[in-house]
C-alpha positions as CSV (number, residue, x, y, z in Angstrom):
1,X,-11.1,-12.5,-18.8
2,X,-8.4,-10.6,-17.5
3,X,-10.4,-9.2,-14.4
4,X,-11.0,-13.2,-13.3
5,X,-7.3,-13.1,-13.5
6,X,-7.0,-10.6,-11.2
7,X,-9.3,-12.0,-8.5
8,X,-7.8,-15.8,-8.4
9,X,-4.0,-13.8,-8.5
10,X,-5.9,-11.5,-5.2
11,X,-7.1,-14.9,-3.4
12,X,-3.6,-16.6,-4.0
13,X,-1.4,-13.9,-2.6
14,X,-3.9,-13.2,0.1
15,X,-3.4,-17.0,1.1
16,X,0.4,-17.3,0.6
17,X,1.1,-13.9,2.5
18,X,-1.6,-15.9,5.3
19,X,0.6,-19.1,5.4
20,X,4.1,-17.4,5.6
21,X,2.8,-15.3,8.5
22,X,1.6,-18.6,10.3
23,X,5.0,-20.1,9.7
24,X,6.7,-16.9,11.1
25,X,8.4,-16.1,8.0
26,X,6.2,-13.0,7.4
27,X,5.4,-10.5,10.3
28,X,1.4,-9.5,10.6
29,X,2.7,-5.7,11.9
30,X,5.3,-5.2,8.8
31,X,5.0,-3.2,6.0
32,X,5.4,-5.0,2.7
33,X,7.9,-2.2,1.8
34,X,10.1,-4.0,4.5
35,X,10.5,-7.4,2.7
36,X,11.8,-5.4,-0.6
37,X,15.3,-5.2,-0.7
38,X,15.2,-2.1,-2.9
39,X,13.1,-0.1,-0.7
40,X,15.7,-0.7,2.6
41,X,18.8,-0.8,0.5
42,X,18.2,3.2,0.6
43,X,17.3,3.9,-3.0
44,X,13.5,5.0,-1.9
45,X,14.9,8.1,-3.2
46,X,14.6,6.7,-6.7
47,X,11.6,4.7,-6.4
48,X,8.6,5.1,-4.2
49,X,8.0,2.8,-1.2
50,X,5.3,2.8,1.8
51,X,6.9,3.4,4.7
C-alpha cells in the first residue's frame, strides 16, 4: 500500500507545481532549492541544497 501512496502523492505535486507555474507563481527555469527559505537564508552550509 504505501508504494500507491507514493505514486498518487508524485501525480499531485507534479500537478500543483504545473498550475502554480501557469499562474506565474512558480518559475519553469528555477531550482526548487530557490523556493526554500533555508537553503537562501545561507545555512546550505548546515544542510544540503541543489544549487
Amino acid at each position: 500500500m504505501p508504494h500507491a501512496l507514493h505514486s498518487v502523492t508524485k501525480s499531485y505535486a507534479g500537478t500543483l507545481a504545473a498550475a502554480l507555474v501557469h499562474e506565474g507563481v512558480l518559475g519553469d527555469t528555477k531550482v526548487l532549492a530557490h523556493y526554500l527559505l533555508w537553503c537562501t537564508a545561507g545555512r546550505s552550509r548546515t544542510r544540503r541544497c541543489a544549487r
